[in-house]
N, C-alpha and C positions, 0 to 999 in steps of 0.2 A: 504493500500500500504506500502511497506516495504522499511527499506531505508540503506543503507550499514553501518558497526558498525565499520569500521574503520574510513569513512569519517566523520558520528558525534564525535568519542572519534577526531579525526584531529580537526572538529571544538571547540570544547571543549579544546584544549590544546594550539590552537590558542587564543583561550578567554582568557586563564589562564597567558600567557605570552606577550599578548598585555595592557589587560584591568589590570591586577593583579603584573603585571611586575615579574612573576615567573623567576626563574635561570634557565640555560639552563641545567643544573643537576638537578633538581626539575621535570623540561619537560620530560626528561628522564627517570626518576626515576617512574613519574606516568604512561607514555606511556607503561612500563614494566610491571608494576603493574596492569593495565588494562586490557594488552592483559594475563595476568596469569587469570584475573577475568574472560574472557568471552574463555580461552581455547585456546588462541591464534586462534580463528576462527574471523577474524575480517575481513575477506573479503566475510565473510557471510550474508545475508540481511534480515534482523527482522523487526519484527513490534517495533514500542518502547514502547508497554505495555507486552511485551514478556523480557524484560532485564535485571526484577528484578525478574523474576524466574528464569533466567539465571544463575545470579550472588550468588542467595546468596547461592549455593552450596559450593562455593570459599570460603567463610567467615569459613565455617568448618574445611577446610582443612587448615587453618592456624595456628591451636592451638599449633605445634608443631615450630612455628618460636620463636625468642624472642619478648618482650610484646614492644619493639622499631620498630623491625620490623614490624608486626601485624598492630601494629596504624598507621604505614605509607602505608600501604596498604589499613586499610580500613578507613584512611584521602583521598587518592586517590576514594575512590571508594564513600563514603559519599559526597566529593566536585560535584563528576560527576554526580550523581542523583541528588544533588540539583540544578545545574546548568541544569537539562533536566527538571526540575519542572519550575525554571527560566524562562528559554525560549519556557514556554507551548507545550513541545515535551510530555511528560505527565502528567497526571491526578493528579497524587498522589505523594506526596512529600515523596518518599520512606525514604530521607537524616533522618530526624526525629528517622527511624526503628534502622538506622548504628549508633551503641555504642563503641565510643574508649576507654577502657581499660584505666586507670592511671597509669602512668608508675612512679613508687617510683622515687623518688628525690635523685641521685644521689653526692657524694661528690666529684667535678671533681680533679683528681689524679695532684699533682704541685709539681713543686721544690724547693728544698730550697737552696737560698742567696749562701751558700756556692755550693752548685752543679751545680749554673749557674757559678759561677765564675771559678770552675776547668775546667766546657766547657770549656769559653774562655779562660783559660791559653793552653788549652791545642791547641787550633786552632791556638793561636798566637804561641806555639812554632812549631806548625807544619807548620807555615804559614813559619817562621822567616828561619827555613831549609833548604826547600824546595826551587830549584837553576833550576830545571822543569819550563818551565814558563807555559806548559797546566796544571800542577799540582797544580801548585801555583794559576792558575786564578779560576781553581776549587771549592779548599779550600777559595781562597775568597768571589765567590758568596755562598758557603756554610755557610756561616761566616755572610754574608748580610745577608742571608733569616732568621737564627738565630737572626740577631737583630732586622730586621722588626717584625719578632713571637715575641721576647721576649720585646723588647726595646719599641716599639710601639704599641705592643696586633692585630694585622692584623691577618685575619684568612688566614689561610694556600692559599685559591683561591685567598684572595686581592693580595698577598704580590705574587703571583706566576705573576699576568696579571697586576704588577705596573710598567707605562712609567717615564721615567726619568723627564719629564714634570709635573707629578703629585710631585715629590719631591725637594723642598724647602731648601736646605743645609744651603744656610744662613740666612732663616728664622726659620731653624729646623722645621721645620713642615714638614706633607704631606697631600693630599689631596687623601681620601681613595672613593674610587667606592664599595661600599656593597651593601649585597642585596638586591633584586629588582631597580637595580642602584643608592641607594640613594647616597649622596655624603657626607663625613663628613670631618672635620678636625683632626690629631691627632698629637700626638708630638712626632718627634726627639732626644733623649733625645743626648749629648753632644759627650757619649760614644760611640755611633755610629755613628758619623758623619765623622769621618777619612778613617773608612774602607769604606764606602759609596762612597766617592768623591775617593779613591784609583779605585774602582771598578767602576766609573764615567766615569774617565781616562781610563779603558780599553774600555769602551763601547766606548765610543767618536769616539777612533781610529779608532775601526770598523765599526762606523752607524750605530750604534745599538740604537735602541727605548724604547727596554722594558730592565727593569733592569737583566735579568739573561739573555739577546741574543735579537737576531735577532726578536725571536718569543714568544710566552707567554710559559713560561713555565708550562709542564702539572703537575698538581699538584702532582697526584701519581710519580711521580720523585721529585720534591720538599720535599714531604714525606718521600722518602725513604732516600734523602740527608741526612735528621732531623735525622734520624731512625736510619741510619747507624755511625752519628755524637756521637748519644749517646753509641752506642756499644766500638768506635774506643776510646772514653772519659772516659770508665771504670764505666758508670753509671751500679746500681746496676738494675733498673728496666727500662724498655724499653720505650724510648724518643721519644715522636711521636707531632706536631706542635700544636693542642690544648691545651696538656699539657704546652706548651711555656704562652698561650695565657693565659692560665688558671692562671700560676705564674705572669706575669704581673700584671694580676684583684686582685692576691688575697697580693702582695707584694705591690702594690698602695695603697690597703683599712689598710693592718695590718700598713702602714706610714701613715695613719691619711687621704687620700683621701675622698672626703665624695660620696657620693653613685650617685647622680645625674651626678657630672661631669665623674666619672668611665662607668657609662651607657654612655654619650655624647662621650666618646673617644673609646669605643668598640664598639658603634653603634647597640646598642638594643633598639628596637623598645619598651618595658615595662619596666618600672622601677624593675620589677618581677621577670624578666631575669637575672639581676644583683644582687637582693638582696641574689642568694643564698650563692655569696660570702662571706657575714655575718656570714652564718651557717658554711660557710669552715673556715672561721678565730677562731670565735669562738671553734669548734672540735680541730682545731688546738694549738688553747693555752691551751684547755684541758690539752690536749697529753701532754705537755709544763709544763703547772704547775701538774700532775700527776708526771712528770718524774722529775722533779727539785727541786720541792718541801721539803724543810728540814722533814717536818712529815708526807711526802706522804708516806713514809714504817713503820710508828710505828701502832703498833695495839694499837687501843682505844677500842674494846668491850672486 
């Protein structure tokens, strides 16, 4: 007897964000990924020893995505077989056959010391001009979101669905919701506590909850704030919220932070996660003593 292949991938992505506490962009992202694997025929009705002949035609036609892409598709497709082996739907743990590709180890792209501080001069003189009060209140949640990314390491989704409740002014701190809801502590660091309580005051007036309005701000808008920040600031290469997040991790560790508390305030589940910050500090003073160095340009052979 056959049983509908959208209602099992339903139950299976209900599994994934009850039991697993998946993000509601994770949910999404596999649900996509799924119906690309079975052809978008999901309101079709199969046996479920029919799904892994199905599927692994899909796996072929992927070679031409990037090797990021690729593994997220077939981390999607490897979880869902294992979870139909799980729940004795089939015979055969096909998950074992699904090979994710190792995706090189990238060195996440950051700013330097001086590039964050020209941002802010530069928001603060546009802020300081600026006699518009919808422009002005613009540029100050633009200005927030920059210090939550940079000032406290929040990733672009925290800092977009953060309630004024979750933040602590005169404690400096805030209380961050990451993923799979875990909860963590991080800090405020001094420099952002003005603009913060500035932009406090307008939420106030208007009962407002969450820190950029009414409602949670959609991240691809938050994004593009960051995006367009760095354009309007005369950055030479293109400013996107990671990048924020990334200078925070790697400007904490080059001041002498040690690695466990750096994980504890980013909220990475592996100490593994964090370490590759080492290898960006490191490349980094390469660069540094390569180019500074009194006998870096004499020739010794």
């Amino acid at each position: 007897m056959g049983i509908s292949l959208f209602q099992t991938i339903d139950n299976y992505l209900k599994y994934k964000e009850n039991v697993h506490s998946c993000s509601p962009l994770t949910i999404k992202a596999y649900r996509k990924d799924l119906g690309q694997v079975f052809d978008n025929k999901l309101d079709n009705v199969y046996k479920m020893e029919e799904l892994w002949a199905l599927a692994r035609p899909a796996v072929s036609k992927w070679g031409h995505l990037s090797l990021a892409s690729r593994n997220r598709k077939i981390a999607a497709l490897k979880s869902f077989f294992g979870w139909l082996y799980e729940q004795k739907l089939i015979d055969t743990d096909y998950s074992n056959q699904i090979v994710c590709p190792k995706v090189p180890k990238k060195i996440p792209h950051f700013l330097s010391v001086d590039e964050i501080i020209s941002v802010l001069k530069f928001l603060n003189s546009e802020i300081k001009n600026k006699k518009n009060e919808k422009i002005y209140l613009q540029l100050l949640k633009t200005k927030s979101l920059f210090l939550l990314l940079y000032g406290s390491g929040l990733r672009i989704t925290e800092a977009c669905s953060m309630k004024w409740n979750q933040i602590r002014l005169n404690e400096n701190k805030i209380l961050v919701k990451g993923k799979g809801n875990k909860e963590r502590y991080t800090i405020i660091p001094s420099f952002c506590i003005d603009t913060l309580k500035e932009l406090k005051n307008h939420s106030l007036k208007n009962d407002e909850t969450f820190v950029f309005g009414a409602h949670v701000l959609n991240s691809r808008q938050g994004y593009e704030w960051i995006r367009q920040l760095g354009r309007q600031a005369g950055l030479l290469n293109n400013l996107h919220p990671h990048a924020l997040r990334h200078s925070y991790a790697t400007h904490l560790l080059s001041s002498g932070t040690n690695l466990r508390t750096l994980q504890n305030l980013l909220g990475h589940e592996s100490l593994q996660a964090t370490e590759r910050y080492t290898h960006l500090t490191v490349d980094h003073l390469a660069r540094l003593v390569e180019s500074t160095h009194p006998l870096s340009k004499l020739k010794t052979g």
